[in-house]
N, C-alpha and C positions, 0 to 999 in steps of 0.2 A: 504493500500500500504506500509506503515512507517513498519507494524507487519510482510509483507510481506518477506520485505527487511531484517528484521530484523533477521527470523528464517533460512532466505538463507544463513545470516552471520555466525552465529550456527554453521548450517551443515555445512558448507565451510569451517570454523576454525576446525571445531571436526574432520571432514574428513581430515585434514591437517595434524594435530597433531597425530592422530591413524596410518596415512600410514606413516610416519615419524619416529614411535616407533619403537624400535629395535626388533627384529623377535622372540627376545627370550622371550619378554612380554609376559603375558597370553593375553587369546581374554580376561579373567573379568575387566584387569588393562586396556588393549587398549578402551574397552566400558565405563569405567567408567573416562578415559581421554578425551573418544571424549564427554561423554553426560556434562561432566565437563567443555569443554572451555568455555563455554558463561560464567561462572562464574569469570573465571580468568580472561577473559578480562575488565567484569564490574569492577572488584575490580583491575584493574590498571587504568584503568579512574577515578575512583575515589581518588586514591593515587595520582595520577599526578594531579589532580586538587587541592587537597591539599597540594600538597606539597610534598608529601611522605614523610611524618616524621614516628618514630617508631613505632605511634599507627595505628590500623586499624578502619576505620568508619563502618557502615553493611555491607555495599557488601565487603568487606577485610575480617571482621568474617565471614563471609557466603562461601569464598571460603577457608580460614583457615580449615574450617571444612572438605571440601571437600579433603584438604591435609591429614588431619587425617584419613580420610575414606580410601584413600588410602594406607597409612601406614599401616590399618590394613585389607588392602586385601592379601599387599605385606608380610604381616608377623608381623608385628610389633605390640606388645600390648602398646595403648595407655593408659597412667598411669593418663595424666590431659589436661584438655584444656583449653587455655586462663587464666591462674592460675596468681595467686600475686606471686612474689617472690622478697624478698628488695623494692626497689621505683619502679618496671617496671612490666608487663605484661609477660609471655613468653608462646608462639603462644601455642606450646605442647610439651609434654614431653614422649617419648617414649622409649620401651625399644626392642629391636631387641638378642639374644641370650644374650654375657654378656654386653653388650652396653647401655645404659639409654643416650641416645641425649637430651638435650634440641634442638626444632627448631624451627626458627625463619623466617617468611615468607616474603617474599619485593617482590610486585606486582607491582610496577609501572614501567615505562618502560622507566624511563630516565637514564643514562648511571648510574652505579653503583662505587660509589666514595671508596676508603680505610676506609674511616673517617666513614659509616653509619657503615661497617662491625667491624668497631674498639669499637663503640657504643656495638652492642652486644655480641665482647668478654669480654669488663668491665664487662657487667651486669652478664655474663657466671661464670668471675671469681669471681665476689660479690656471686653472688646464688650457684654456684655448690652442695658445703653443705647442704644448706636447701632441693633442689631439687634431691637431691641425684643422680644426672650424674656426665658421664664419658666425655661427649664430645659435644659437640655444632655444627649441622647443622645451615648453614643458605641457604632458595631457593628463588632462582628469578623465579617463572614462566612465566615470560615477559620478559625479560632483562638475557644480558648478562654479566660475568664480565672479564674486560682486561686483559690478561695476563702479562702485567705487573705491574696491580693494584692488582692484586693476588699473583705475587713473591712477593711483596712491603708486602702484612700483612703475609703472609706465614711466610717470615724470621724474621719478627717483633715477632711473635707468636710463635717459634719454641716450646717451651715446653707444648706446648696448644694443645689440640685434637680439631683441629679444621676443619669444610670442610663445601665449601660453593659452588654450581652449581644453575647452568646457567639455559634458556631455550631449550637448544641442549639437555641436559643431565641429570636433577635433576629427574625424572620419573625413568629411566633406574638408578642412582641411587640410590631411595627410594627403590625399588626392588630389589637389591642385597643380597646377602646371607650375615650371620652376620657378618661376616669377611670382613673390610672393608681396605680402603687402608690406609698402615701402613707411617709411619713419615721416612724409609729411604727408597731413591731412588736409582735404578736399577744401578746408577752409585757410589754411593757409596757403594754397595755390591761387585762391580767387582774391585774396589779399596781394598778393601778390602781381596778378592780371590788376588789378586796382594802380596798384603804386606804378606798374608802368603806360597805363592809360592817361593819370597824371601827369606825369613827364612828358607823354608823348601831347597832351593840350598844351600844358606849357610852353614848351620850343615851339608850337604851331604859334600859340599868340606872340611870344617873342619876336620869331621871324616876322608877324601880320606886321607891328609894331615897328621895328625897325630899330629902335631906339634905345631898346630894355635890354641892353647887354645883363644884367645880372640876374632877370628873370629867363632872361634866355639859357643860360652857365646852369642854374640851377634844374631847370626844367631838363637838360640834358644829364646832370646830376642823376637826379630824379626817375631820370628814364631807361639809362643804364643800370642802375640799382636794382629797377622793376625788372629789367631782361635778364641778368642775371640771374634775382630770384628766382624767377618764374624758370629758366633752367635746370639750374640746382634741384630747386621742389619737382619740376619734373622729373629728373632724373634717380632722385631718391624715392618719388612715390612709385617708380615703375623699373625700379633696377632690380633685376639678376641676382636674390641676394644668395 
């Protein structure tokens, strides 16, 4: 009856999680997420009864792996699994186009604090070097993280290629193309398109004018600053990481 119960829980979870997937998943990634829940949910039972500290017991390596598997249905060649690097473990290491993630997995399903995620940016920025990444995944397949416990390390982190998803999302983003999402946001771009539309009225009136040499200097100022920006922010919201 216990075995019964058990494998209804299975299908029920896996059935869950597959109709759930976003339309653009393959059917290999939605089969290999649905025949995958029972694992992710052992290995959150087991972190939450420990505690959920950094390390994983067997069922945590057993679904770790299952992430890997994934990763390289989704495209990704995995470079190392469960490897030393300085004092700590890190889950896997893979590489996606020009991209080398270290990623780091948290299975339990109690609410997800700043302080665990802050734990493996240190270790990201001790190891970088040895492990030769660019940027640091971390996923909750159980758990969600707050929005504003994610502004809270986001800004703390700004110079760090960091990205960390939930259970809504982290599937639909292991399967992404290499191009992943860049460090400036949609509203700093249009800021951006702003300050050079500026400059470019400026020097227009300037020139109408004839006269305003210093409205003119600036407006050219002004307008180079914008073109630049608006570069850069391009280039960082749509680069290769």
């Amino acid at each position: 009856m216990v075995l019964g119960l058990k494998l209804r829980r299975r299908k029920q979870s896996g059935d869950t999680l597959a109709h759930g997937a976003s339309p653009a998943l393959t059917n290999d990634v939605k089969e290999f997420v649905k025949d995958s829940s029972q694992d992710f949910e052992d290995a959150m039972l087991e972190e939450d009864a420990a505690g959920r500290g950094p390390n994983h017991g067997p069922l945590g390596a057993k679904a770790v792996t299952r992430v890997a598997e994934l990763m390289r249905i989704a495209g990704w060649k995995v470079l190392s699994l469960n490897s030393e690097h300085g004092s700590g473990l890190v889950d896997i290491i893979a590489r996606k186009g020009g991209a080398t993630y270290m990623t780091q997995c948290v299975f339990g399903s109690a609410k997800v604090v700043p302080d665990l995620i802050e734990t493996y940016i240190s270790q990201y920025r001790e190891t970088r070097r040895s492990a030769k990444a660019n940027g640091l995944m971390v996923l909750f397949p159980k758990a969600e993280v707050a929005e504003r416990d994610r502004t809270v390390v986001m800004l703390r982190n700004k110079g760090d290629r960091v990205e960390f998803f939930g259970e809504q999302n982290w599937v639909e983003e292991v399967c992404r193309p290499a191009t992943r999402r860049g460090s400036t946001s949609n509203t700093e771009l249009t800021l951006m398109w702003m300050v050079t539309a500026v400059g470019a009225v400026a020097v227009l009136f300037g020139l109408s004018t004839g006269v305003n040499f210093l409205l003119l200097a600036a407006g050219y100022v002004v307008y180079i600053f914008g073109v630049v920006g608006v570069v850069v922010g391009t280039i960082f919201k749509y680069r290769d990481l």
